[in-house]
N, C-alpha and C positions, 0 to 999 in steps of 0.2 A: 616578451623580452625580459630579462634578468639583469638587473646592474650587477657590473662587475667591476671590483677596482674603486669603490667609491663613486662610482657614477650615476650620476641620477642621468630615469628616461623625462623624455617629456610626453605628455599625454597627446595619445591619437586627435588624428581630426573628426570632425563629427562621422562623416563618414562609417571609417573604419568602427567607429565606436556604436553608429546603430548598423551595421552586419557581425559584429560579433555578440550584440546583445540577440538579434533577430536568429543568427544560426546558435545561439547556447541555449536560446527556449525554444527550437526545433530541435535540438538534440534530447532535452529534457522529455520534451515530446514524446521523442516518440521511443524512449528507453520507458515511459512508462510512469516516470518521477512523479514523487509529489512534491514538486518544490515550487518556489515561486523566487520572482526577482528581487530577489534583497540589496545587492546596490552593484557598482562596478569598482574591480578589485584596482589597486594600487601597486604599481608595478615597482616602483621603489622601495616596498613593502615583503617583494616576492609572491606578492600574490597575484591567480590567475585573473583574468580577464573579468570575468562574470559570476559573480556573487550568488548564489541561489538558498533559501532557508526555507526548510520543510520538519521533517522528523531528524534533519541534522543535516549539517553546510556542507553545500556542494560547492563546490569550485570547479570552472571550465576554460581552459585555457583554448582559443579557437585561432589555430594556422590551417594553411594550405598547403597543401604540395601536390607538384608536379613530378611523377617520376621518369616520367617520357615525354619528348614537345610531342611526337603522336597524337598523345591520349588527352592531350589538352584540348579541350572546347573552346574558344573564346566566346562564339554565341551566347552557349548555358553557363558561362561565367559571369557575362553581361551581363543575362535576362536574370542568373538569381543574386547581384551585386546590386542591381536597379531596385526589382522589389523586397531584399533588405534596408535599402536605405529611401526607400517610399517614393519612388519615381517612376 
């Protein structure tokens, strides 16, 4: 999320905040990176999500989409929402 207009966001709940650290070092994963978790970014700031510093700073911004209700799983939504956030 982006402020706009002078608007500050307020920060995620814990939740959301360990599934996008847990899915931006599986993406780091598995692109191959050599980065590691350097902090979580500041959305009032414009920065992404998830902070990463290796041979130079990576930034991950992590959404979802659905482009069809179809193709939407709820199961594998659940099962990988659960163990991102350790349940």
């Amino acid at each position: 999320m982006r402020p706009t207009g002078g608007k500050r966001f307020e920060m995620p709940d814990q939740n959301q905040i360990k599934h996008e650290k847990y899915t931006a070092e599986k993406i780091v994963e598995l692109c191959g990176e050599v980065a590691h978790f350097d902090r979580f970014g500041d959305p009032n700031q414009n920065e992404p999500d998830i902070i990463f510093t290796g041979s130079h700073i990576l930034g991950i911004e992590v959404t979802t989409a659905y482009y069809r209700v179809r193709d939407f799983d709820l199961a594998a939504h659940l099962l990988n929402w659960d163990k991102s956030v350790g349940n």
